[in-house]
C-alpha positions in Angstrom: -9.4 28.1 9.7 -6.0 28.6 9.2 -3.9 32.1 7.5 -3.9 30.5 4.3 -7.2 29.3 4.1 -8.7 33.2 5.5 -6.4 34.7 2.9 -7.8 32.5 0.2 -11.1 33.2 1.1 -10.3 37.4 0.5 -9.5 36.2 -3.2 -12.9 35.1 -3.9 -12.2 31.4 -2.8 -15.5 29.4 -3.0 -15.5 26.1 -0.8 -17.3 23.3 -1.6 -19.9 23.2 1.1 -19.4 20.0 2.9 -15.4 21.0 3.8 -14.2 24.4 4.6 -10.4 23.5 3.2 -11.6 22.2 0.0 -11.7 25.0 -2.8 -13.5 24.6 -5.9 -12.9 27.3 -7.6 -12.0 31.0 -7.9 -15.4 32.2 -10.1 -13.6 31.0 -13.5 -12.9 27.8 -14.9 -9.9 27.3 -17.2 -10.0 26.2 -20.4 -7.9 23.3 -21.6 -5.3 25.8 -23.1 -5.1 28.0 -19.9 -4.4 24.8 -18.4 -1.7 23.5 -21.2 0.1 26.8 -21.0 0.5 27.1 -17.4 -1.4 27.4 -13.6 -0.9 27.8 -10.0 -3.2 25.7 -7.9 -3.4 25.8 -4.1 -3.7 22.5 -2.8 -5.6 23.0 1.0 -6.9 19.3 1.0 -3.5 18.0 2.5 -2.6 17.7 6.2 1.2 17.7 7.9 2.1 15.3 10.8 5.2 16.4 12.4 7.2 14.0 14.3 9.8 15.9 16.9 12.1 14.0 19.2 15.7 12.8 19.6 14.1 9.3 18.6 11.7 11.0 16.0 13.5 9.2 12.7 14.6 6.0 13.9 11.0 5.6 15.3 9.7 6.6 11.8 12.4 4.2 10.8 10.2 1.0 11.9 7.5 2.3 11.1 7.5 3.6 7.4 7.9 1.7 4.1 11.4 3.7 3.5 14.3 4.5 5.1 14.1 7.9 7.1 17.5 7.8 9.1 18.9 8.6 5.8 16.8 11.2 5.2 19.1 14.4 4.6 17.7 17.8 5.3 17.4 18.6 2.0 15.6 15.5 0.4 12.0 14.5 0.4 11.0 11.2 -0.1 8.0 9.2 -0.3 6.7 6.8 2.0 3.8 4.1 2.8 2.9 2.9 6.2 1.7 -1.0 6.3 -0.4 -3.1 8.8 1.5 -5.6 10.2 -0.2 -7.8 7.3 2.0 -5.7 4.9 -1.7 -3.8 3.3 -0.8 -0.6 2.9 -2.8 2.2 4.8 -1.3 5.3 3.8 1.1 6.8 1.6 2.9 10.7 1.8 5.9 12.6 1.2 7.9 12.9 3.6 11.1 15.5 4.3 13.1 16.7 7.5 14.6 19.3 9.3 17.3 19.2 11.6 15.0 17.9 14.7 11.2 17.2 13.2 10.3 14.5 10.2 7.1 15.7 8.3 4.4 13.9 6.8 2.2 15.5 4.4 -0.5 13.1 3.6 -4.5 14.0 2.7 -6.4 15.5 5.6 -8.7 12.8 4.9 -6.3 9.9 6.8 -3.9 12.4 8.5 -5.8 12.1 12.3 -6.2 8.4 11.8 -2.4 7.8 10.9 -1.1 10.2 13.7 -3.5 8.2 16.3 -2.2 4.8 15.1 1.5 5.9 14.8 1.2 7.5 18.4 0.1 4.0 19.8 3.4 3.1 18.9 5.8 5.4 20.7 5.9 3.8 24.0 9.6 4.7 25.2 11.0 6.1 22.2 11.6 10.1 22.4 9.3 10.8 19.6 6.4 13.1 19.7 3.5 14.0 17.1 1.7 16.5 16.5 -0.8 18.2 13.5 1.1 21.1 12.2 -1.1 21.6 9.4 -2.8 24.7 10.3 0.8 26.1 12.0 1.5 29.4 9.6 5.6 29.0 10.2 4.5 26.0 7.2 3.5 28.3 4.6 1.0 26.8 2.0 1.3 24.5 -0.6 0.8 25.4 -4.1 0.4 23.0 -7.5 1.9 24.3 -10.5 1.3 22.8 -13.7 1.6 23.0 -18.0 4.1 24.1 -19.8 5.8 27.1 -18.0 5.6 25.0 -14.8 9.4 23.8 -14.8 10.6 27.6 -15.8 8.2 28.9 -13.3 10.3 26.8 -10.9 13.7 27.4 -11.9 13.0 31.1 -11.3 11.9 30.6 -7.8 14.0 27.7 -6.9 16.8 27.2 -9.1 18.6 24.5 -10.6 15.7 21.2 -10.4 17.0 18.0 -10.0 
């Protein structure tokens, strides 16, 4: 269990009881104008691949349905990844820092994708790694209704 997930469960958290990451509620349900007006939802049923390495976006590169050597620090994009049949297995959002890619993708497909794209390194300078439960990468929260853009601006400001 990761930081987030421990502090969630302090707030009254209830999981449903087949996954430990997947909340289903807080001991109220909101009504359709709670909901119009404005929430926050934590969102623990996602997992992060990260991909570090000198080689880490021109392997991504070939391997992803778009292109990640453009990928400026500052963007996030999304992405699919294909069988060589062009059927498409997986879709995420992707985003980088100066040295790592991430893929944030459900928890569901995360180890299957990060097994399958790890078959592929052979010689490039790429490694993967699950850095979902890693607490330097926060949580990641849903926000929704009307006051979600203002909400935003506040935090963030200007939105694209």
């Amino acid at each position: 269990m990761n930081h987030w997930i421990a502090h969630l469960a302090t707030q009254d958290a209830r999981f449903h009881p087949d996954s430990p990451t997947e909340i289903e509620d807080f001991g109220r349900v909101l009504a359709t104008a709670d909901l119009a007006q404005g929430f926050v939802a934590t969102v623990t049923d996602l997992g992060l691949i990260a991909v570090a390495g000198e080689d880490a976006a021109g392997f991504l590169h070939n391997q992803l349905t778009n292109d990640v050597e453009h990928l400026g620090v500052n963007e996030a994009r999304l992405a699919g990844y294909c069988t060589p049949k062009g059927r498409l297995q997986a879709t995420f959002q992707m985003w980088r820092d100066l040295d790592t890619v991430y893929l944030q993708l459900p928890r569901a497909i995360q180890a299957p994708l990060q097994k399958r794209l790890t078959m592929f390194v052979l010689r490039a300078k790429a490694k993967l790694r699950d850095a979902t439960d890693e607490p330097r990468y926060g949580a990641v929260l849903g926000l929704g209704g009307a006051a979600a853009a203002s909400v935003l601006r506040a935090c963030a400001g200007a939105l694209p």
